[in-house]
TORKOL-4160 file (C-alpha; in steps of 0.2 Angstrom, whole numbers, padded with zeros to 4 digits, m for minus):
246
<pt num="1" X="0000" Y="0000" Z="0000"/>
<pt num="2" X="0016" Y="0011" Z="0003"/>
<pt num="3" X="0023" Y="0010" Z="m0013"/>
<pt num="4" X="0005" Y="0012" Z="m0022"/>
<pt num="5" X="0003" Y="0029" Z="m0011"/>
<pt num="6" X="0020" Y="0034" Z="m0016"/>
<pt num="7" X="0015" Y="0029" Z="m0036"/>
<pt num="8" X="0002" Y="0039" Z="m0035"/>
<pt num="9" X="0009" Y="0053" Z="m0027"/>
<pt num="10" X="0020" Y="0054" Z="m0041"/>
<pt num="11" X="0010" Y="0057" Z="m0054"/>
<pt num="12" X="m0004" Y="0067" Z="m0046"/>
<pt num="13" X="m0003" Y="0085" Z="m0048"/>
<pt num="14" X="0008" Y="0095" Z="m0037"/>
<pt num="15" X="m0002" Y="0103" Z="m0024"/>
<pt num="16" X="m0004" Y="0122" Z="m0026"/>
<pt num="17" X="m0004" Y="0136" Z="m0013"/>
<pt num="18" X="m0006" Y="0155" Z="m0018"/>
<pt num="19" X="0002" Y="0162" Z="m0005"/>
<pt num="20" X="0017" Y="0154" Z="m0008"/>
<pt num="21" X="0018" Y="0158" Z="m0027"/>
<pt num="22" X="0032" Y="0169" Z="m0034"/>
<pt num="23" X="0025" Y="0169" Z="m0051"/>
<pt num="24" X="0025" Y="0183" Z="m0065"/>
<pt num="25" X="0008" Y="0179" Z="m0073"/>
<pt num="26" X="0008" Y="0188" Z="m0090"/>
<pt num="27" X="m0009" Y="0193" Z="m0096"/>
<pt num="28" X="m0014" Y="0204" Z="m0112"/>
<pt num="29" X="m0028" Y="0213" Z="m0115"/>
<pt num="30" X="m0036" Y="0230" Z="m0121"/>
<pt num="31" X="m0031" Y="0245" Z="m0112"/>
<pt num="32" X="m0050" Y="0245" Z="m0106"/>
<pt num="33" X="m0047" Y="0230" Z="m0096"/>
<pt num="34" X="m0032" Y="0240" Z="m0090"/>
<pt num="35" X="m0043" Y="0254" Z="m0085"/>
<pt num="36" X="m0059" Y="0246" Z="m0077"/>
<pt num="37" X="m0055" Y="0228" Z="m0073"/>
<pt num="38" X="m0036" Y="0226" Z="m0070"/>
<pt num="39" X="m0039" Y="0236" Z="m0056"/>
<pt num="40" X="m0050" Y="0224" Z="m0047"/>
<pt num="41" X="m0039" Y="0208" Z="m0054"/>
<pt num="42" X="m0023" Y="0215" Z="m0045"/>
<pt num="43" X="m0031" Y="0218" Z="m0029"/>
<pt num="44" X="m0038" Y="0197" Z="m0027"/>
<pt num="45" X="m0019" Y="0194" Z="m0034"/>
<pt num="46" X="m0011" Y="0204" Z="m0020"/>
<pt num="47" X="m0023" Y="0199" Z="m0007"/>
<pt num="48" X="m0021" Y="0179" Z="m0012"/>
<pt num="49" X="m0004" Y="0178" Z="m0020"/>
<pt num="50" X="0006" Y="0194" Z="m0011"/>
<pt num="51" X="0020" Y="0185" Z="m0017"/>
<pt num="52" X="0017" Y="0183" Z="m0036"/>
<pt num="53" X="0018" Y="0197" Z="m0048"/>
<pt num="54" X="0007" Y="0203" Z="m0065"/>
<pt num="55" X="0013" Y="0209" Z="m0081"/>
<pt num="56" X="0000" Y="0216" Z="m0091"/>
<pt num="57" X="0003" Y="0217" Z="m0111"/>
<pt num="58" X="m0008" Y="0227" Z="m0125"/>
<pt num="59" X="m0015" Y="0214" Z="m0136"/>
<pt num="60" X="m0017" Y="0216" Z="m0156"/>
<pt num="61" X="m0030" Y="0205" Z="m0164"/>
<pt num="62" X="m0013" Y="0200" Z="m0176"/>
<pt num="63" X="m0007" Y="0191" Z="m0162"/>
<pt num="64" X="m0019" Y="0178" Z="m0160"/>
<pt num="65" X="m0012" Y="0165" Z="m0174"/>
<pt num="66" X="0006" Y="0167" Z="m0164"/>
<pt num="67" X="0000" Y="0165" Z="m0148"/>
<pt num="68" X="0011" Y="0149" Z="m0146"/>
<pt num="69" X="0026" Y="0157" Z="m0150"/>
<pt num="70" X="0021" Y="0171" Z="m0135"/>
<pt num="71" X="0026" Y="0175" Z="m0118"/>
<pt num="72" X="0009" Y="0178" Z="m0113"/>
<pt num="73" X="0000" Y="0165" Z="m0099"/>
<pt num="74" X="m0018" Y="0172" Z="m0103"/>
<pt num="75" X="m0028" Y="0183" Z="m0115"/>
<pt num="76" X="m0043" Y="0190" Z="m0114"/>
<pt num="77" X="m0052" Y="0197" Z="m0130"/>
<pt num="78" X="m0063" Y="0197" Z="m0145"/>
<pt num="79" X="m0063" Y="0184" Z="m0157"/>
<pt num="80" X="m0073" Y="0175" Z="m0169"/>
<pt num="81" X="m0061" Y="0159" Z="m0172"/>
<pt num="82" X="m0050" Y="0148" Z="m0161"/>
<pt num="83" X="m0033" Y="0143" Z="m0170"/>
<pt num="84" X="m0027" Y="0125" Z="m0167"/>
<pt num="85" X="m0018" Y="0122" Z="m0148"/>
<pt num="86" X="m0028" Y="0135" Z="m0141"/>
<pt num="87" X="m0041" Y="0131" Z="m0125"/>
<pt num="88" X="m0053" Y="0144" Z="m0120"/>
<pt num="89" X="m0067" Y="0150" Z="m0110"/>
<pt num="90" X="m0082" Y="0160" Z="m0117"/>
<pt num="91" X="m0084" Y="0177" Z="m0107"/>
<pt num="92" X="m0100" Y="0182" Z="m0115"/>
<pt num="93" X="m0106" Y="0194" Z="m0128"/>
<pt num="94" X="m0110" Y="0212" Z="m0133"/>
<pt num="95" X="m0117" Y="0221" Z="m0149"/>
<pt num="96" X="m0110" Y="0238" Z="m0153"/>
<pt num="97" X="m0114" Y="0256" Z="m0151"/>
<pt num="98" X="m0111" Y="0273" Z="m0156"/>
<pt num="99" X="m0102" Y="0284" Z="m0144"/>
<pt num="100" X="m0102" Y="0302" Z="m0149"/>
<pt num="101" X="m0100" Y="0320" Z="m0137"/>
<pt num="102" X="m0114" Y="0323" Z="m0128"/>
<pt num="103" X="m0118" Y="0338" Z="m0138"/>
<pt num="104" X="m0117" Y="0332" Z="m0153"/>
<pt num="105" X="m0129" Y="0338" Z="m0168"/>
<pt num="106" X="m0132" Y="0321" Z="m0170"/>
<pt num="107" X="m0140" Y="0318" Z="m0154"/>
<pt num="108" X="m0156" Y="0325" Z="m0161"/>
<pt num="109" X="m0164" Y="0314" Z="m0169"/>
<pt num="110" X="m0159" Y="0295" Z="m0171"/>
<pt num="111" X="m0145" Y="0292" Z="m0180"/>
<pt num="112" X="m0147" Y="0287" Z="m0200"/>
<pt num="113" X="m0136" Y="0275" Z="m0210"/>
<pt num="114" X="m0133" Y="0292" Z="m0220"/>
<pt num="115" X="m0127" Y="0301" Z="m0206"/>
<pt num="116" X="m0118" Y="0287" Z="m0201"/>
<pt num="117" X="m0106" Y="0289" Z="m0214"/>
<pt num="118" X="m0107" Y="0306" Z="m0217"/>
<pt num="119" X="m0097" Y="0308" Z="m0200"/>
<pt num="120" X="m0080" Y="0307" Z="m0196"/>
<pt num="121" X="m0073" Y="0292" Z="m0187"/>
<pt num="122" X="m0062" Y="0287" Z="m0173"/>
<pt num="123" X="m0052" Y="0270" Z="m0170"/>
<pt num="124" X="m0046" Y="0261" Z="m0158"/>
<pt num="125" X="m0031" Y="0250" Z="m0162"/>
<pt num="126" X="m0027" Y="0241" Z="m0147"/>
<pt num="127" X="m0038" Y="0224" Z="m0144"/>
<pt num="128" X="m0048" Y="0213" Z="m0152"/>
<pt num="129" X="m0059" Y="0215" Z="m0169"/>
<pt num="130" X="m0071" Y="0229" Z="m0166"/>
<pt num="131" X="m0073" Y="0234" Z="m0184"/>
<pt num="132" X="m0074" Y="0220" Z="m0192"/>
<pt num="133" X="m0095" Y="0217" Z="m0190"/>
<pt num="134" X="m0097" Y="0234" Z="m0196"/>
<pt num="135" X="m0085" Y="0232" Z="m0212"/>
<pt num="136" X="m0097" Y="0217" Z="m0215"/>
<pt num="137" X="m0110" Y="0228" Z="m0216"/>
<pt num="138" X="m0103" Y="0239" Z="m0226"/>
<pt num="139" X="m0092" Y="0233" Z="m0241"/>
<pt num="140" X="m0106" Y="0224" Z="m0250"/>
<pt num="141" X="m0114" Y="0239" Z="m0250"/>
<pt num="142" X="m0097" Y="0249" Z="m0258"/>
<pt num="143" X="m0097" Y="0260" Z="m0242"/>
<pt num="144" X="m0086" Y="0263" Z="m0230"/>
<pt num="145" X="m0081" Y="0276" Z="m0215"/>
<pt num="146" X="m0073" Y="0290" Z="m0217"/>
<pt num="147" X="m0058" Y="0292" Z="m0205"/>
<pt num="148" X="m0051" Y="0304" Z="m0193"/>
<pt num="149" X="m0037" Y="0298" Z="m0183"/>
<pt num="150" X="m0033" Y="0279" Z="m0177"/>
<pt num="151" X="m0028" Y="0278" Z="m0159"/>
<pt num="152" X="m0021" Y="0262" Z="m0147"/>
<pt num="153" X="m0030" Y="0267" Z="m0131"/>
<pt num="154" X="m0048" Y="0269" Z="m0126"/>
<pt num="155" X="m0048" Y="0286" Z="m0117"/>
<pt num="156" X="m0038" Y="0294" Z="m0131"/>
<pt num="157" X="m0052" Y="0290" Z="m0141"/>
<pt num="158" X="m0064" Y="0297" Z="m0129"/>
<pt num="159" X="m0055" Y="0314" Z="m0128"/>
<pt num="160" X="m0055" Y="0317" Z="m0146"/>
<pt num="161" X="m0074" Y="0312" Z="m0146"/>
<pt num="162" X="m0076" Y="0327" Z="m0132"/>
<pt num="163" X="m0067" Y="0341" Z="m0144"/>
<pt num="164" X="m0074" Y="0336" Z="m0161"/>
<pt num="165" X="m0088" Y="0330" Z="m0170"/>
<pt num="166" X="m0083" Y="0312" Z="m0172"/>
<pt num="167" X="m0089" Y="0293" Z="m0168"/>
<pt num="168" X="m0084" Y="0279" Z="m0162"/>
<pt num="169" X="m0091" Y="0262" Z="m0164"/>
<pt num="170" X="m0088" Y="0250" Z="m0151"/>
<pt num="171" X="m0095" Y="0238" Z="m0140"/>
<pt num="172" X="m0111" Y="0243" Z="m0131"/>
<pt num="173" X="m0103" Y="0238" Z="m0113"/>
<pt num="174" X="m0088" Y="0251" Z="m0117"/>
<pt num="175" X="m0099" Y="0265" Z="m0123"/>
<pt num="176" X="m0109" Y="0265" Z="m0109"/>
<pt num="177" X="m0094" Y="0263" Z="m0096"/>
<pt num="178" X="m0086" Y="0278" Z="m0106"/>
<pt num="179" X="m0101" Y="0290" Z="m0105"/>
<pt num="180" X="m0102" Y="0287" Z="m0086"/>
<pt num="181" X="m0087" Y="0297" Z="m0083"/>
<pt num="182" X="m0095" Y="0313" Z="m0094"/>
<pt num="183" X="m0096" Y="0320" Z="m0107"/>
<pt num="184" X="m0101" Y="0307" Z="m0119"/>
<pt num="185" X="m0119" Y="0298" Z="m0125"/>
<pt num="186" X="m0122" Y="0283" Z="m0135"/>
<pt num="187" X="m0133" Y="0279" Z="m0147"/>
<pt num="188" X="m0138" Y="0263" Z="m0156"/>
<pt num="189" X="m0128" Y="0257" Z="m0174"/>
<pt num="190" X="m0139" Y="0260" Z="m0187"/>
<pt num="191" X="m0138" Y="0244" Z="m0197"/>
<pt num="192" X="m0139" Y="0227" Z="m0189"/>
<pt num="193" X="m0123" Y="0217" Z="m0187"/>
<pt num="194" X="m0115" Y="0202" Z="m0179"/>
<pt num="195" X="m0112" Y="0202" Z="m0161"/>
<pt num="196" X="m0095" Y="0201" Z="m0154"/>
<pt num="197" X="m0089" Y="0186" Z="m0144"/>
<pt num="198" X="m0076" Y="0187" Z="m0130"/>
<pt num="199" X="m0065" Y="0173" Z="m0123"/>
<pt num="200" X="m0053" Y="0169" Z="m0111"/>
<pt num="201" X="m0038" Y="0162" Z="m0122"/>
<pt num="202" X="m0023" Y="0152" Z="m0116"/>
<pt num="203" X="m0012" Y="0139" Z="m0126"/>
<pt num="204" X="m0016" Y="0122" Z="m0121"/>
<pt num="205" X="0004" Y="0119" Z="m0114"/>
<pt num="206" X="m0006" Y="0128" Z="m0100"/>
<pt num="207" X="m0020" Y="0116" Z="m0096"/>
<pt num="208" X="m0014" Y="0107" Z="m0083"/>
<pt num="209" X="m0002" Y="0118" Z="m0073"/>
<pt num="210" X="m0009" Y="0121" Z="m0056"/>
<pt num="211" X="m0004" Y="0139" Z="m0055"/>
<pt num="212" X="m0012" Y="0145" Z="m0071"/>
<pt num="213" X="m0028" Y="0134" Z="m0068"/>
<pt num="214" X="m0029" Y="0145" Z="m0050"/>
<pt num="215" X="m0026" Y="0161" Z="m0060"/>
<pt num="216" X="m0037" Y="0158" Z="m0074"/>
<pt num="217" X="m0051" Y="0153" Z="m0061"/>
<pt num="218" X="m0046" Y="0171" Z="m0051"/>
<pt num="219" X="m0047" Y="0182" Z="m0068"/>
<pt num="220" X="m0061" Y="0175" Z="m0076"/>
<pt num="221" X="m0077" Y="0183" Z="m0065"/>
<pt num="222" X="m0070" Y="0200" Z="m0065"/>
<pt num="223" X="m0070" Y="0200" Z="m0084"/>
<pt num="224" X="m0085" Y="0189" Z="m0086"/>
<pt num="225" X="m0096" Y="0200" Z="m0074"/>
<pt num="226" X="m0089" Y="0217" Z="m0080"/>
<pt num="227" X="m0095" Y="0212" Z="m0095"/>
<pt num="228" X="m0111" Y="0206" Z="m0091"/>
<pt num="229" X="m0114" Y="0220" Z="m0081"/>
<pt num="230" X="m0112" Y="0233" Z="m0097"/>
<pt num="231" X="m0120" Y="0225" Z="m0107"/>
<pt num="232" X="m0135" Y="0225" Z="m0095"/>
<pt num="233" X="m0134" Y="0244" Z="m0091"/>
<pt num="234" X="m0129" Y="0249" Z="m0110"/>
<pt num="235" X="m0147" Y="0238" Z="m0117"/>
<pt num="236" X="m0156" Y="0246" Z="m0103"/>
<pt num="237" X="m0152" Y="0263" Z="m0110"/>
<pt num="238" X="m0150" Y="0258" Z="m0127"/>
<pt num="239" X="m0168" Y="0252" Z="m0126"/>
<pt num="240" X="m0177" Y="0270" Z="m0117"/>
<pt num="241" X="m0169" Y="0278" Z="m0131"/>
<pt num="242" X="m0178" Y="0268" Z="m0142"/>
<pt num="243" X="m0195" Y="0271" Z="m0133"/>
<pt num="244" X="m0192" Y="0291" Z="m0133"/>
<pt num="245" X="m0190" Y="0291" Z="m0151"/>
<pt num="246" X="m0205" Y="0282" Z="m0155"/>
């Protein structure tokens, strides 16, 4: 019975204890997770595992295909297909929104497809695929945005949006959470298009190591619920718009 306890002990996984980890986790992301859920991640990690440390990267949608040959321990991000070696946990899903200042001309009425592209545009760079339902739309159609300047981070996107006349299409969740801090409205897209799906993304050389199972399992409700949580608030309001205009 020794021996057999001793076999397996060998080959069971070695036991796992936070407070004793000395890990750097790498996790990348958009630089709205760094904003509004990093915050909240770090805090559970310095509270559980004071010893281990985070470094946080800016993902590009490019990445993805490559993430094998990456550095990274965990992503979190839009995508709409998995390549080969990669596990992964669905986050959930938002639709997108029109963010514009909260004085805008076009905040009269409710926004046409015309309008739409009339306007100037604003990017954001850093993240996963937020244009690609809209482009979708568009190029059957032989239209496309006309655009204004293409930046990497969310609240430099937000600022221009506050001194000009611009828009910004992006998830619903991020719309709303940008307008909350001023200065800002959103309004619906004015076409249908596909929803955007976010995952938790990790290449399978992961799967069975105890410390990045304990820190997938730490990371995932603060992305998952953020995210539920917009998309909730921004529908809600989405919606009463909907109703005043009728």
């Amino acid at each position: 019975d020794a021996a057999l306890d001793r076999l397996q002990s060998l080959y069971a996984p070695p036991q796992f204890n936070p407070a004793e980890c000395e890990r750097v986790f790498r996790f990348a992301s958009s630089d709205y997770v760094a904003q509004f859920i990093l915050p909240a991640i770090t805090a559970a990690l310095a509270r559980e595992a004071p010893r281990a440390s985070l470094d946080f990267r800016l993902w590009q949608k490019e990445q993805l295909p490559n993430l094998h040959q990456l550095e990274l321990d965990l992503v979190s991000t839009i995508t709409e297909s998995m390549p080969s070696g990669l596990n992964s946990r669905y986050q959930g899903e938002d639709g997108l929104a029109v963010l514009m200042r909260s004085d805008h001309p076009y905040l009269q009425e409710p926004l046409s497809r015309e309008r739409y592209l009339a306007a100037w545009h604003v990017q954001v760079s850093g993240g996963g695929d937020k244009e690609g339902p809209v482009e979708q739309v568009l190029a059957p159609a032989q239209q496309q945005r006309r655009w204004f300047a293409r930046v990497p981070f969310f609240q430099a996107a937000a600022g221009i949006l506050r001194q000009t006349d611009c828009l910004l299409t992006t998830p619903a969740h991020i719309a709303w959470q940008l307008a909350q801090e001023g200065g800002l409205a959103l309004r619906p897209l004015p076409f249908a298009c596909a929803r955007q799906h976010y995952h938790q993304i990790w290449h399978q050389r992961h799967q069975q190591d105890p410390a990045h199972q304990w820190f997938r399992e730490l990371t995932f409700p603060f992305l998952s619920q953020h995210l539920q949580r917009g998309v909730a608030a921004s529908a809600q309001l989405l919606a009463q718009q909907h109703t005043h205009n009728e």
